[in-house]
C-alpha positions as a printed NumPy array, in Angstrom:
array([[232.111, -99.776,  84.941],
       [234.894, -97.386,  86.196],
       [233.599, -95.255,  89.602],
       [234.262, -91.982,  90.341],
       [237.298, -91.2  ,  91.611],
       [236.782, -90.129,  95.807],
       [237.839, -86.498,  96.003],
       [238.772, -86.067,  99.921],
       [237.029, -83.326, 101.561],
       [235.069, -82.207,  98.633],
       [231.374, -82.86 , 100.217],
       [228.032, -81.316,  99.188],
       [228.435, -78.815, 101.669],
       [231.241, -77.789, 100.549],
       [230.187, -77.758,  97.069],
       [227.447, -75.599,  98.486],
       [229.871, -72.991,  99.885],
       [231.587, -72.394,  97.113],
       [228.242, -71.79 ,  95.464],
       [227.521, -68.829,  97.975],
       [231.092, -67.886,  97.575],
       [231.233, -66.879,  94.019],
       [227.819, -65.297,  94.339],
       [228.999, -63.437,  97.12 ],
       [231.825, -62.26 ,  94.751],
       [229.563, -61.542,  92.014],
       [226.999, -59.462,  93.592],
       [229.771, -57.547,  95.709],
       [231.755, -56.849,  91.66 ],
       [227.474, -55.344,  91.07 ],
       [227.613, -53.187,  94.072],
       [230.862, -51.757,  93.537],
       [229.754, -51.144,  90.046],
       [226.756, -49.384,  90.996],
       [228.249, -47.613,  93.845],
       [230.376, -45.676,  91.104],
       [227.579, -43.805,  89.835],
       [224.638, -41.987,  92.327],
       [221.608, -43.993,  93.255],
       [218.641, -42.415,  91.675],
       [217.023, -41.051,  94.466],
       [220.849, -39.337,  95.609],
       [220.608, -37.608,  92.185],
       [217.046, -36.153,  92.877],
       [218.606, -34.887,  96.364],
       [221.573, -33.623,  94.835],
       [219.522, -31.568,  92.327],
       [216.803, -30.275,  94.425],
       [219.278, -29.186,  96.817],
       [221.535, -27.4  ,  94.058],
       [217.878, -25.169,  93.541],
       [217.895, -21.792,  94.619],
       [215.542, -21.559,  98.142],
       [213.389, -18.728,  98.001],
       [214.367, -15.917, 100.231],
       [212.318, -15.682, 103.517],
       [211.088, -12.322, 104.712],
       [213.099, -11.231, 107.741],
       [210.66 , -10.642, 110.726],
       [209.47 ,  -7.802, 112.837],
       [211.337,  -5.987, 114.727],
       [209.148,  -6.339, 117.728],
       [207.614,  -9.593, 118.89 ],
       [205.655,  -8.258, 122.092],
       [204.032,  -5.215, 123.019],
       [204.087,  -2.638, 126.407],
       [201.018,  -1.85 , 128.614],
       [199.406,   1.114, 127.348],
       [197.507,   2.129, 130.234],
       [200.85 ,   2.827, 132.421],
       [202.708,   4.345, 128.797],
       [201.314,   7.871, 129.362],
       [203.017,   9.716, 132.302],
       [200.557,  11.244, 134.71 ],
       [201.609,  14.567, 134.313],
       [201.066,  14.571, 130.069],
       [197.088,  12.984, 131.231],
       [196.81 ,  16.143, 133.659],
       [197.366,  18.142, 130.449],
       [195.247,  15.937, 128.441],
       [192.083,  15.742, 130.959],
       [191.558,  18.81 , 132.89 ],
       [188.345,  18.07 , 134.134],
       [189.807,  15.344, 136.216],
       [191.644,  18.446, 138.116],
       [188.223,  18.995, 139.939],
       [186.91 ,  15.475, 140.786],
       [187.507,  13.728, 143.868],
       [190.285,  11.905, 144.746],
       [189.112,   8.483, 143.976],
       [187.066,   9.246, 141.129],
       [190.333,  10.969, 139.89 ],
       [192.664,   8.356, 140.253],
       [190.421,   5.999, 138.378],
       [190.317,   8.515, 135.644],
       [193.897,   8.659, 135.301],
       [194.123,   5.373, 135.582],
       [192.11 ,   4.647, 132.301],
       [190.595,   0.946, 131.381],
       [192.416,  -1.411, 129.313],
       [190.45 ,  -2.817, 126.101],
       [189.401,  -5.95 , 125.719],
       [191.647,  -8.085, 123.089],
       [192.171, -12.107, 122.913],
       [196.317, -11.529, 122.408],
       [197.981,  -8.596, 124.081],
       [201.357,  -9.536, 122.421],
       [198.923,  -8.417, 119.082],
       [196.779,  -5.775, 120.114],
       [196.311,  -3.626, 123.258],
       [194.382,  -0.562, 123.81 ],
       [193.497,   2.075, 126.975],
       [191.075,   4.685, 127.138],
       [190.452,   7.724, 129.361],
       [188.173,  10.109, 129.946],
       [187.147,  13.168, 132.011],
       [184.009,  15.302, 131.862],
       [183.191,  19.127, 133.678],
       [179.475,  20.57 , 132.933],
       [180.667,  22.095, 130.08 ],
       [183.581,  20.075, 128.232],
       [184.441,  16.713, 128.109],
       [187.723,  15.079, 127.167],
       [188.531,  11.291, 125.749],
       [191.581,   9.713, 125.135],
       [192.346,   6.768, 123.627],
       [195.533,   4.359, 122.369],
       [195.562,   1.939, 120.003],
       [198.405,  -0.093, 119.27 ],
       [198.824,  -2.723, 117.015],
       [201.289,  -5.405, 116.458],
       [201.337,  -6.626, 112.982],
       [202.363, -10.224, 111.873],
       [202.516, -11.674, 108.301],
       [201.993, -15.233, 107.65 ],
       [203.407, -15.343, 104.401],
       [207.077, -16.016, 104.139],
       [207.574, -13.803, 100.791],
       [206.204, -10.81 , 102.919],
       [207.631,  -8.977, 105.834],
       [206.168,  -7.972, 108.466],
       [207.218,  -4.82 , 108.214],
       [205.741,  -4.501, 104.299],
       [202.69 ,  -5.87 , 105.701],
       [202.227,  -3.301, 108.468],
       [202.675,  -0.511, 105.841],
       [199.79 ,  -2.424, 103.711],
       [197.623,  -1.72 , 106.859],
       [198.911,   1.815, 107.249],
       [198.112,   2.861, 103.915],
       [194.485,   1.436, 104.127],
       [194.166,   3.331, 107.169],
       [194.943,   6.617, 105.618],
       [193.606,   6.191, 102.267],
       [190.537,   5.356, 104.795],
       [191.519,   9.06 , 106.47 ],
       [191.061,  10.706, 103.1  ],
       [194.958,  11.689, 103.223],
       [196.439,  10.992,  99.998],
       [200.325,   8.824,  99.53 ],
       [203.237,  10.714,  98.977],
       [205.843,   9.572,  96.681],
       [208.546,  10.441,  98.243],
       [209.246,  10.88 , 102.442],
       [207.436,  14.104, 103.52 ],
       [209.7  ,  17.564, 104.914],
       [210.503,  17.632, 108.366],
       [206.971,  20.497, 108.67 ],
       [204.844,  17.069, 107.178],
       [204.241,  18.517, 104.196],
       [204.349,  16.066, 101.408],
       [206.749,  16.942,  98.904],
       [205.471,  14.783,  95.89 ],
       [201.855,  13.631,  94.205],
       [200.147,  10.861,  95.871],
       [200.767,   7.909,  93.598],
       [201.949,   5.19 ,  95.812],
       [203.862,   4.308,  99.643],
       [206.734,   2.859, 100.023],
       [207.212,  -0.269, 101.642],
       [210.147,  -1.081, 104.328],
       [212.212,  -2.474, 101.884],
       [211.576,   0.563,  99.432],
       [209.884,  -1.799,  97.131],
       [205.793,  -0.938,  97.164],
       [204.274,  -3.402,  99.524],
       [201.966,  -6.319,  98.043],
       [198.262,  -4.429,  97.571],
       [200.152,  -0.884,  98.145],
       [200.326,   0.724,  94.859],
       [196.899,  -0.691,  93.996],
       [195.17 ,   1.158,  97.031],
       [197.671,   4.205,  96.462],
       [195.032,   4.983,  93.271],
       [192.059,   3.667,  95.201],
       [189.537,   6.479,  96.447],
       [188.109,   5.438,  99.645],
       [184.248,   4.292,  99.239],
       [181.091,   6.477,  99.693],
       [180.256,   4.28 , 102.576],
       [183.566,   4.161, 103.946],
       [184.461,   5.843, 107.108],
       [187.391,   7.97 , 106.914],
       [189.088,   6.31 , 109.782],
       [188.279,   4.077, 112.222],
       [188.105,   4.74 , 115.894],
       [190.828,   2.911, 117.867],
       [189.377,   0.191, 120.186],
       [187.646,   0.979, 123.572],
       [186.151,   4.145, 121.907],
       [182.612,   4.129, 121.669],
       [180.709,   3.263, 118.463],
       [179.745,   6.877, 117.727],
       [183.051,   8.135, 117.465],
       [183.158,  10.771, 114.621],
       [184.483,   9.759, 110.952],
       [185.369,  11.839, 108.263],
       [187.895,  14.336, 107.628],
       [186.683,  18.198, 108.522],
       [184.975,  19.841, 106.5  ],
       [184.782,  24.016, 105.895],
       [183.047,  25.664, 108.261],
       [182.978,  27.414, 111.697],
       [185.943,  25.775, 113.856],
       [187.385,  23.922, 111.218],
       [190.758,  23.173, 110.409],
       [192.62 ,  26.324, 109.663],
       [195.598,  26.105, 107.02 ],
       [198.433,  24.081, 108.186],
       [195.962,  22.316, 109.968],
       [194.184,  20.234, 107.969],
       [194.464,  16.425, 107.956],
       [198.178,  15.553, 106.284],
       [201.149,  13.617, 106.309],
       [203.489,  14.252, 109.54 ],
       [207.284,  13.822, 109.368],
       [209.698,  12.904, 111.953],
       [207.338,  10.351, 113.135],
       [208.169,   6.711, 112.858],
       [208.653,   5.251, 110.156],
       [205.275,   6.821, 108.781],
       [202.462,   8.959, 110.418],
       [199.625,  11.011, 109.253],
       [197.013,  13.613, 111.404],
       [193.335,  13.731, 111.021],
       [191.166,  15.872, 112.335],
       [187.51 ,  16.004, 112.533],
       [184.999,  18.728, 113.704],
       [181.497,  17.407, 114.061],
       [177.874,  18.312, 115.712],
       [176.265,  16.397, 118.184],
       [173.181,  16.443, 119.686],
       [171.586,  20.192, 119.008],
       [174.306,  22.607, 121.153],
       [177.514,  20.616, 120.959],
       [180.593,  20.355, 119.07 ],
       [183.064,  17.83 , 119.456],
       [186.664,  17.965, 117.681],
       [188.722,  14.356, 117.39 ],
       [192.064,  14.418, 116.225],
       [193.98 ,  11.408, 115.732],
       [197.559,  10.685, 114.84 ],
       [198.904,   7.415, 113.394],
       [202.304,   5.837, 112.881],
       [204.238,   2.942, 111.889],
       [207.344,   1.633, 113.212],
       [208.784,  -1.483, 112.224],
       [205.468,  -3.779, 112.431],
       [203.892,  -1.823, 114.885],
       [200.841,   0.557, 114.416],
       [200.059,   3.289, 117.037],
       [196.675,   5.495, 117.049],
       [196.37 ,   8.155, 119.719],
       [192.636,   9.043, 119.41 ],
       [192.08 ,  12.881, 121.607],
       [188.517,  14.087, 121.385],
       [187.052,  17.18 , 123.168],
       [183.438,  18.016, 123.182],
       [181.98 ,  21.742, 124.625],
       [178.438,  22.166, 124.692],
       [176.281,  25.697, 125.586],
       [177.918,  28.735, 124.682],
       [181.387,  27.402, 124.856],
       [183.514,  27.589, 121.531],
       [184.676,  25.128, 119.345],
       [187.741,  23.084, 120.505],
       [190.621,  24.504, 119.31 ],
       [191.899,  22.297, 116.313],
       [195.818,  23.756, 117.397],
       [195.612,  22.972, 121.064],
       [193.866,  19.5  , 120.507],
       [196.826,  18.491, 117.286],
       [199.938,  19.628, 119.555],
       [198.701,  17.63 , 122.402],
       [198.097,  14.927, 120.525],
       [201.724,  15.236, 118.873],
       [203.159,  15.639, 121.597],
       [201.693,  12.166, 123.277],
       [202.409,  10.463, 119.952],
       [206.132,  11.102, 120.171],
       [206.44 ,  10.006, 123.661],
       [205.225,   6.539, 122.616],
       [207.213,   6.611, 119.821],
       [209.607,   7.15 , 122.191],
       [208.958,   4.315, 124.252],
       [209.008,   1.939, 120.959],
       [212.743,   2.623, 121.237],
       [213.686,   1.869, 124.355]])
């Protein structure tokens, strides 16, 4: 029998390596192949990303919020209490001094309140101001602060104008709807634009650190109510938005007491400037004229201070 002819150098292991060698080659011809087309999960990238993102709703204009207790100038609460003229010197300085409200997140909410009483009248003040945030993305916060507006003075029994009110405040359209920042009606606006307020609902709310029997309700006819031009209505040249209530009510059996309250939106913030004045005895009515300039008059200094 013939043998096999010996092949120099040509060993198992080198029968081996040429093995590896051509599948080398072959799976490196398969990756080149496939690398000439997109991996599957590349292609579900590459589509999602060619998607249009949904917009984002820009933010707030303001992110914090200033002390309200040192926002009203000490001359403007000299107008605003008189009775504090006549106390003592400590007891005066801690009335113009006012007490903060309580609130868990004073970048959110804040609040001050004053007051200042003589035998005969006695005078309140309070602030309110709200920072408004909106955790949806589709919604800014500037739509959502006019969702809480309108509630507010739907609340106030002062109907929506459709269009911006005259630089007097009066309305110059029917109340169908608000609209939002963006001129677009705000999500929930033009459904509570047609909404009555509730029996049981109180026309507006009193800002916090007033007491629980603040007065509600718009005013009605009668002795020292709100003559014409008076009334509760729309306010221009305020913000962004701003309505005036006022409300005369009886308490107790010989006093009156007369609350008017002015509200505004700027950006995503909401102020309330809350001025009550109760007489008791012979004295007259507060004036509703006195009591709405004043309270104008404070409302556009912290509007004021919003833009500084």
């Amino acid at each position: 029998m013939q043998r096999k002819r010996y092949a120099p150098g040509r060993t198992r292991s080198a029968a081996r390596t040429a093995v590896v060698l051509a599948l080398g080659l072959g799976l490196g011809a398969g990756l080149t192949a496939c690398s000439a087309g997109a991996p599957a999960d590349d292609v579900a990238v590459d589509a999602k990303a060619g998607q249009a993102a949904a917009p984002v709703a820009p933010p707030g204009r303001y992110r914090t919020l200033f002390e309200p207790c040192g926002a009203v100038p000490q001359a403007t609460l000299k107008d605003l209490l008189p009775g504090a003229a006549a106390l003592p010197d400590a007891e005066r300085d801690k009335a113009y001094r006012g007490v903060a409200a309580v609130t868990y997140d004073t970048d959110r909410r804040v609040g001050c309140t004053w007051k200042a009483d003589t035998p005969e009248t006695s005078h309140r003040l309070s602030l309110d101001i709200e920072r408004v945030v909106s955790y949806d993305a589709a919604v800014s916060d500037d739509d959502r602060a006019q969702e809480v507006y309108v509630r507010k003075q739907l609340a106030a029994g002062i109907p929506l104008p459709t269009v911006p009110p005259t630089a007097t405040g009066a309305p110059t359209g029917p109340a169908t709807g608000a609209p939002s920042a963006t001129g677009k009606p705000a999500e929930g606006v033009s459904a509570l634009a047609g909404k009555a307020p509730s029996a049981g609902a109180p026309a507006t709310s009193a800002p916090a650190g007033t007491s629980a029997g603040a007065p509600t309700g718009s005013a009605t006819p009668g002795d020292g109510s709100a003559a014409a031009g008076l009334e509760p209505r729309v306010l221009g040249g305020l913000g962004d938005v701003a309505y005036l209530d006022d409300v005369l009510s009886t308490v107790g059996a010989n006093s009156r007491e007369r609350a008017v309250s002015v509200v505004f939106r700027t950006s995503n913030v909401i102020v309330t400037v809350w001025y009550r004045e109760q007489t008791t005895g012979s004295a007259e009515a507060p004036d509703s004229a006195e009591l709405q300039e004043k309270a104008r008059i404070l409302a556009r200094q912290l509007a004021d201070r919003l833009e500084e």
